[in-house]
Each structure stands twice: as structure tokens, then as C-alpha cells.
N, C-alpha and C positions, 0 to 999 in steps of 0.2 A: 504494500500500500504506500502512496507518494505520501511525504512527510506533511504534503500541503492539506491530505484530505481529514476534514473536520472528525473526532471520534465522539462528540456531542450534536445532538440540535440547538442550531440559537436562534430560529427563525420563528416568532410569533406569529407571522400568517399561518405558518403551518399546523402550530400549537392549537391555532382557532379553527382550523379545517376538521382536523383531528377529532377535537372534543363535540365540532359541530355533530360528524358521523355518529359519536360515540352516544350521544344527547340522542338519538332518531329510536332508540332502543326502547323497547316495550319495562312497563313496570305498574304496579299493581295500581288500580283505577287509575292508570296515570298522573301518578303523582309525583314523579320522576326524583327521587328523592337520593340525590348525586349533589354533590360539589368537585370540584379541580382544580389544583393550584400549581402550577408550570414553574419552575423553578431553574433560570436560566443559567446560572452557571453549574449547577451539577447536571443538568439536561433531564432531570427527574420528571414527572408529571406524575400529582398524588392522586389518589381516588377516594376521596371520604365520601362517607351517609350524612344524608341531611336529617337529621331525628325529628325534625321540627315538622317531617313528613311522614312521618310515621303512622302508621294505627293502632293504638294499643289492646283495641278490642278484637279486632280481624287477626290482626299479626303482633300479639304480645311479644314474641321473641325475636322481631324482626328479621325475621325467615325470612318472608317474601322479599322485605326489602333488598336483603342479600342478593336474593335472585335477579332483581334489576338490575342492580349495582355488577353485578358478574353479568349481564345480559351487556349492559354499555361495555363496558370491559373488552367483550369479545368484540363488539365493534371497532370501538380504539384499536384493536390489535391486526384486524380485517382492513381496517383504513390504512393502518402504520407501512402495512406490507406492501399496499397499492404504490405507495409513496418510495420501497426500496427503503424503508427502514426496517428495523430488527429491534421488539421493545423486549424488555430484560424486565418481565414481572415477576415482582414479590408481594406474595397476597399475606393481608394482615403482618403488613410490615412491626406494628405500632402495638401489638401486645395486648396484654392487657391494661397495660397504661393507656393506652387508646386505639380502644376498640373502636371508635369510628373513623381509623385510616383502616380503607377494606384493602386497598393496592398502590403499590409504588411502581412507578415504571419507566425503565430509564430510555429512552429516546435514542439509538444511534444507527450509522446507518448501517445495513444488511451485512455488507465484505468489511471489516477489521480485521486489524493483523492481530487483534486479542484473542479471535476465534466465534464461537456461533452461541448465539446468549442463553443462558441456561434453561434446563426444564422447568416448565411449573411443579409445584411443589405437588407431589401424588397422582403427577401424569407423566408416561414414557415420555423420552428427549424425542424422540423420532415421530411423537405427535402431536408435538406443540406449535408447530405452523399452522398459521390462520391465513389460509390461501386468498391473494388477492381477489381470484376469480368471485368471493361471494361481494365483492363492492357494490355493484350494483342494483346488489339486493336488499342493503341497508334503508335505502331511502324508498324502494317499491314495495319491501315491506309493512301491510296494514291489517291489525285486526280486523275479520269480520265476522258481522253479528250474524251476519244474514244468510238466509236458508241457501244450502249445499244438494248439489246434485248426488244424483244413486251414483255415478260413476267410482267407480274401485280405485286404491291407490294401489298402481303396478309394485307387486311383488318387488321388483328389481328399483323400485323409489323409496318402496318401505327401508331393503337392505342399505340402502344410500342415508336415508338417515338415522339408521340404527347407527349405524356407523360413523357417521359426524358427531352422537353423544359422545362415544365410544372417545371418539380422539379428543376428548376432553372431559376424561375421567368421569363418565357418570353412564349409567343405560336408560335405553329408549326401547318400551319393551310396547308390543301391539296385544292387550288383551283378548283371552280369545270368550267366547259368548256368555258363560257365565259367571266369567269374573266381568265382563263387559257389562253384565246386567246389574252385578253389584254395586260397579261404578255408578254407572247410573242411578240407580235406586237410593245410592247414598246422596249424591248431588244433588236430587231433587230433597232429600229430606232435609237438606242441611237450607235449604234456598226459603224452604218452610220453616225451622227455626228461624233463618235471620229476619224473615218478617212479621214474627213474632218477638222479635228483641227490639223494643224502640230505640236504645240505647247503640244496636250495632245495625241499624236503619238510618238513624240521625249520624253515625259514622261515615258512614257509606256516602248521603246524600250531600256531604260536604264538596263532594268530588266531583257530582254531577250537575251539568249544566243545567239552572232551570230550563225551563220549559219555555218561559215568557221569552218574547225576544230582546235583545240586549243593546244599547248604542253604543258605539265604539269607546273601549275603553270603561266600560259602567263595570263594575265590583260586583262580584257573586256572593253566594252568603260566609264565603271567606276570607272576603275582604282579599281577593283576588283578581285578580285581570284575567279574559279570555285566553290561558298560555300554560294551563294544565287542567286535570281533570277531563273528562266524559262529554263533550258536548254530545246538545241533541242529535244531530244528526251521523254519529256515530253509535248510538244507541241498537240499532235494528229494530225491528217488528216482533211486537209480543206474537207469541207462540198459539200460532190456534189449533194445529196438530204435529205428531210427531214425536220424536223422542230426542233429538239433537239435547245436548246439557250447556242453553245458551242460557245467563245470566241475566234479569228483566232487571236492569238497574234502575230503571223507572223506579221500582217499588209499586209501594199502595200510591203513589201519586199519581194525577192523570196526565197524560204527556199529549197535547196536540199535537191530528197528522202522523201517529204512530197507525197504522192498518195491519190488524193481524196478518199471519204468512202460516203457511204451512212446511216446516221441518222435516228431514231426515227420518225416514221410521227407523234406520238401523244406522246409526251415526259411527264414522270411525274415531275412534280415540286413541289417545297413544299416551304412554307415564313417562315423565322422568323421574328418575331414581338415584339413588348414591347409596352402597352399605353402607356408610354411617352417618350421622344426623347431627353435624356439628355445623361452625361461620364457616368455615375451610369448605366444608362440604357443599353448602349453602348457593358461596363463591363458585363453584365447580359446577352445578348445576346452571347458575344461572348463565352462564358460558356455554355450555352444553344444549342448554334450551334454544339460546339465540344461536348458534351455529345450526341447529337442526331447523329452524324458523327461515335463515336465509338459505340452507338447503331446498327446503320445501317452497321457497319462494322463485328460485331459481328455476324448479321444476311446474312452475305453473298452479303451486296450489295455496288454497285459502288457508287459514286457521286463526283459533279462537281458544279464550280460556276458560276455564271451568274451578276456579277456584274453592268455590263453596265449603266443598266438604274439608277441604287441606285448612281449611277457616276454623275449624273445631277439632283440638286434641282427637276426640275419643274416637271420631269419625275419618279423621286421614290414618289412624291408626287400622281403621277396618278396609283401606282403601290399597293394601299389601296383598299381595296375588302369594300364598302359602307353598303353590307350585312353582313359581319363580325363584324360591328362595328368600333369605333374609333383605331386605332391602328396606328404603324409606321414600316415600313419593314426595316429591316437591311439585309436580305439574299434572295436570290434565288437559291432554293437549284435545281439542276437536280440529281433524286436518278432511278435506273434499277441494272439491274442484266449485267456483261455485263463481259469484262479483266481487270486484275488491271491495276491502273495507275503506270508510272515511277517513280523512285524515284527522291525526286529534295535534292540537296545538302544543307546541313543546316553551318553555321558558327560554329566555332571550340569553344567550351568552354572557352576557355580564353580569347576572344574577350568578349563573352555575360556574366561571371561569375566573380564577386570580390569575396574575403575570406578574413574578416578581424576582429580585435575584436572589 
């Protein structure tokens, strides 16, 4: 390598490209609850949780949140590569002294004469490339609510993204009919609990766009600007037949111009998993989810989440296939072939981005 070629990034256009990619990532009612702080002479860029985004009632251990946070993560890393750079992550750099740095990642470019930057921590060296080919899929990727066609996902799509978990320590398992029905059966019970909890209804509804329509710039009831959360027209169509396990975030509220649809009578689903159930794990998952999401989007297909039951201890506990083995679910994925979903509004860069040396 010529003496002259940089072994850091110092270029903040790119720092802002980067985290723009890494911001496009899904995370729970999108709440996007990420910060980043770029740090120009070590070439580092941190990944901390915003807690201030949190759920205590949905997600008391901040599980879910982990999963964003590893979901943006694997973007940054998807993006990093596009660019010919090589990022050097360390997850949970920060301990328990601080638990909200989830990742460090050092910035440089791909060919150094130091050598090729290390594995993540609990995944092979040989599968921690985040191929640039999924870039494109960053930003075409969009949850959708809305009803999926009978079409099958080819065998030879499913093994494609069994296999994209896979390279990033976690499985992507395809249940088969009667753990499929327990799934389900669970999801709908849990969707019945929470509208029986005002308390984790009044949680939920923070995130979702009213109904009424808004003027530019007007505050929701969180003292929020249009730039997170559920709007309406990302919502979908309440369910008037079917079995599909889509989420009426509506609630008991009435949503004008929502027209019921008809659903999937045999919806495909698919788990992510990790043996063990720790941040680490979390992290890994959420990486794993979003590599198999720009998979799936790569190859033309929709998906959607089913969080519900992972929302109740007793009930993601029952959501463990006994035939699979020991494992822990962190996702319920709903994947078809079907229309894109809406775009949902993300926060402005300088809210979620520091630059400093």
C-alpha cells in the first residue's frame, strides 16, 4: 500500500451518507431509537440506543430495541462496502458501564497493509462481509401491511435467506403447519390482550399517526414532528378475512379511508432465532433480520412484522418450535409477493448524527 493512502476516514460527507443508509432501517413502531457520533480522528463511528425511545411496557428489556439498532448496523456495514471501505465492528464496546454504546466501528478503507478487519464477535471471519450487492435494497426496502398473494416462496429463495441469517450468527427457520398454527394462534391472542391493556394501547398509540390530517410541521401527541412513528397511510387495511398475522395498529380507534381487504388464508412466516437470549444476541439478530429483509427484497418480495406475541414473556416463550431444538425467537417475519409498502418518515440527520474530533 502507497505511504500516501489514508488508513482512517476523514470525510464527513461520507460519515452523512453512511448513517443516512444506516437510519433507512426498520425498528419497532418506528421509533428508530439510534444515535451516532463520528469521531474524526480515530475514524470510529459509535452506535448508541436512544432510551428516550424506548417502550417499557412492549419491550421492558429493550430486546426489540437491540434489534433495530443491529438492523441499522447491518446497513452501515452494507453501505460501508458499497463505498470500498472495511468497518472493524465491536459490539457492546462500552460494558456495563455503558450499556447504551450497542457498537463501535472503525471506518477504513477495504486493502490495508494491517490486513482484513476482524470477525464479529460469535460469527465465522469468513462470514462477516456485508456484500455490497444488497445497497440497493436499503432504500427499496418497505414494510407492508397489505394483503399478499397465494404465490409460494421458491424453495431455492427460502434457502437464500436461511442463509443470509446464517452469515450473521442467528437462524431463519420456515415453520412447518402446526407449529405455523401455533404461531399464529399465539399472535392473534396476544393482539387480544394488548387491546385489553389501556396502558400498552396508550403505548403503542404514541407512535401512531393520528388519523386527522396534519399541517406541515403540526406536533402529534408527542410533541413530535411528522419524522417517526406509523403514519396513516402506512397502516394497511383492517382485516376482513384471512389468516395473514398483520398488526391493526389502528386499535379500538376509528381510522378514516381504512376499507377492509381480504388476507392470506395460509400466510408464510418465517422466525428469527439465536441459542441464547442475551444484548450480544439481540445485536446479532437484528443484523440477521435486516440482511434477510434486503435479501428478500432483492428477490422481489414483501414482508411485514408480527411482533405481538414476542411482546409478552410467557407467550414468545411458547413461540419455540421443541422440534427445532433449543432456540429463542426474536422475529416473526410475514414474507409473499404482494405491493410495496408506504414509506414511513425517518428523523433528520442532525437529531441522530454528532461530528466531532
Amino acid at each position: 500500500m502507497d505511504a500516501q493512502t489514508p488508513t482512517i476516514l476523514d470525510d464527513d460527507a461520507t460519515v452523512v451518507a453512511l448513517v443516512r443508509d444506516a437510519t433507512a432501517a426498520p425498528s419497532m413502531h418506528n421509533a428508530q431509537p439510534w444515535r451516532f457520533r463520528y469521531h474524526r480522528a480515530a475514524g470510529t463511528l459509535d452506535l448508541d440506543a436512544d432510551l428516550d425511545r424506548a417502550m417499557p411496557l412492549a419491550d421492558p428489556t429493550t430486546r426489540g430495541l437491540h434489534l433495530g439498532c443491529g438492523a441499522a448496523l447491518l446497513n452501515l456495514r452494507v453501505a460501508a462496502a458499497r463505498l470500498g471501505l472495511a468497518p472493524e465492528v465491536t459490539l457492546l464496546p462500552g460494558g456495563e458501564p455503558e450499556p447504551q454504546r450497542l457498537a463501535s466501528v472503525r471506518l477504513r478503507p477495504a486493502h490495508r497493509a494491517d490486513g482484513p478487519a476482524p470477525p464479529l464477535p460469535g460469527v465465522p471471519a469468513a462470514r462477516t462481509a456485508a456484500p455490497a450487492v444488497l445497497h440497493p435494497a436499503i432504500h427499496a426496502r418497505h414494510t407492508s401491511r397489505l394483503p399478499f398473494t397465494d404465490r409460494p416462496v421458491p424453495p431455492v429463495v427460502r434457502a437464500e435467506l436461511v442463509e443470509a441469517a446464517a452469515l450473521e450468527g442467528a437462524e431463519l427457520t420456515f415453520p412447518g403447519a402446526s407449529h405455523r398454527q401455533l404461531v399464529l394462534d399465539l399472535t392473534r391472542d396476544a393482539e387480544g390482550y394488548d387491546h385489553m391493556d389501556a396502558a400498552r394501547e396508550a403505548e403503542r398509540q404514541r407512535w401512531v399517526e393520528p388519523a386527522a390530517p396534519r399541517t406541515t410541521g403540526a406536533r402529534t401527541g408527542r410533541g413530535r414532528a411528522a419524522r417517526d412513528g406509523i403514519p396513516v397511510g402506512a397502516l394497511g387495511p383492517p382485516r376482513a378475512s384471512g389468516a395473514a398475522p398483520v398488526r391493526d395498529f389502528a386499535g379500538r380507534a376509528a381510522t378514516a379511508g381504512r376499507r377492509p381487504a381480504d388476507f392470506e388464508r395460509n400466510p408464510q412466516i418465517a422466525l428469527v432465532r439465536t441459542r441464547s437470549d442475551h444484548p450480544l444476541d439481540w445485536l446479532l439478530a437484528g443484523q440477521a433480520l435486516q440482511r434477510v429483509l434486503l435479501e428478500a427484497t432483492r428477490h422481489g418480495l414483501r414482508a411485514s412484522f408480527a411482533t405481538q406475541a414476542l411482546e409478552w414473556p410467557e407467550l414468545r416463550w411458547l413461540l419455540r418450535d421443541p422440534q427445532s431444538g433449543p432456540g429463542h425467537v426474536h422475529m416473526v417475519l410475514r414474507l409473499g409477493y404482494g405491493p410495496p409498502g408506504a414509506r414511513t418518515p425517518r428523523r433528520p440527520l442532525r437529531e441522530v448524527l454528532t461530528i466531532g474530533d
